[in-house]
N, C-alpha and C positions, 0 to 999 in steps of 0.2 A: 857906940858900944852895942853887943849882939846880942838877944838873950840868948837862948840854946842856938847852938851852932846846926844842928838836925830838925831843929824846928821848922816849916814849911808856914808860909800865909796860910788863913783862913781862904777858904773859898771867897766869902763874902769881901777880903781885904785885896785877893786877885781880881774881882768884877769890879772892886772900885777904879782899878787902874783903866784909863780910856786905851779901848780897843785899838789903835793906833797906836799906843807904846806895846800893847801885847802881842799884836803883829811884827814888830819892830824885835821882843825876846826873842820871839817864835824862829824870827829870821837868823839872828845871832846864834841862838842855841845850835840851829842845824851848821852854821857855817863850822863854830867851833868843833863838830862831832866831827866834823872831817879831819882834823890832825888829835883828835881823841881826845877833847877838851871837855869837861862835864861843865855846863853850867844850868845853873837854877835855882829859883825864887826862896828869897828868904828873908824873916823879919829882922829888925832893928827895934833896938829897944822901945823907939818912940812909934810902935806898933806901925811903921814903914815899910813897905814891902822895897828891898834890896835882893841882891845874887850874892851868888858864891860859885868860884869858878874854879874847878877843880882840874890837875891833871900831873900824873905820877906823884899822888898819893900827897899834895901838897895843894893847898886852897887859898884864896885869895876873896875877900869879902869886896862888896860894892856896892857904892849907897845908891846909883843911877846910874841909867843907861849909860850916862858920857863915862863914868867913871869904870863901867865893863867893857867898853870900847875901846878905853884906854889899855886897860889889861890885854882886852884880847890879842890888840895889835903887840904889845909888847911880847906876848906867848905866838910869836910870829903868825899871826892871821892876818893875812889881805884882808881887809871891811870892802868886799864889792857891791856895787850894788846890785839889784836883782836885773838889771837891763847886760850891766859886765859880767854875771854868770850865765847869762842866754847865752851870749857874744860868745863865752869861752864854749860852751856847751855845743853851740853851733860847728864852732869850730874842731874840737876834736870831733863829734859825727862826720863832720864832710870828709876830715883824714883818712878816720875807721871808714865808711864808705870809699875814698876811693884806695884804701890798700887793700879791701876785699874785691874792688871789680878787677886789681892786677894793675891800677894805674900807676902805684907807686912802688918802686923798686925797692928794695931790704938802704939803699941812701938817698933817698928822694924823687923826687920828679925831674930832675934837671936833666 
């Protein structure tokens, strides 16, 4: 159970969480903002720092990580890892580069 739903952790209840799971929100939060997902930190009654993951005006509470991972994937988010968003990242650059030097046609390179 929640207490207030607008309720945010303490400061001192977000430093307790080890920097390696805050890396890991940090990571999530950004991926979700790409298909307009809100999520972020909130208590549980048993003074537990949990999410809520918001989007078109409907929210979805979660006691851990695995449990907003879960969500997120079902609110269709790919979970990439940060080495498979270089990869992708790499990947459209080299396209945008080569259809500004002219090397790819308005149907491809073939």
């Amino acid at each position: 159970m929640y207490d207030d739903e607008d309720a945010p952790p303490s400061m001192a209840q977000l430093l307790a969480v080890p920097a390696e799971q805050r890396a890991e929100f940090e990571r999530l939060r950004d991926l979700a903002a790409l298909k307009n997902i809100h999520v972020s930190p909130s208590t549980t009654d048993d003074g537990l720092v949990g999410f809520v993951l918001e989007q078109h005006g409907e929210s979805v509470r979660c006691a851990d990580l695995a449990s907003l991972k879960t969500e997120l994937v079902a609110h269709g988010l790919p979970l990439l890892s940060p080495e498979e968003l270089q990869g992708l990242l790499k990947a459209f650059q080299g396209a945008f580069i080569r259809a500004m030097d002219g090397k790819v046609g308005p149907h491809g390179d073939h």
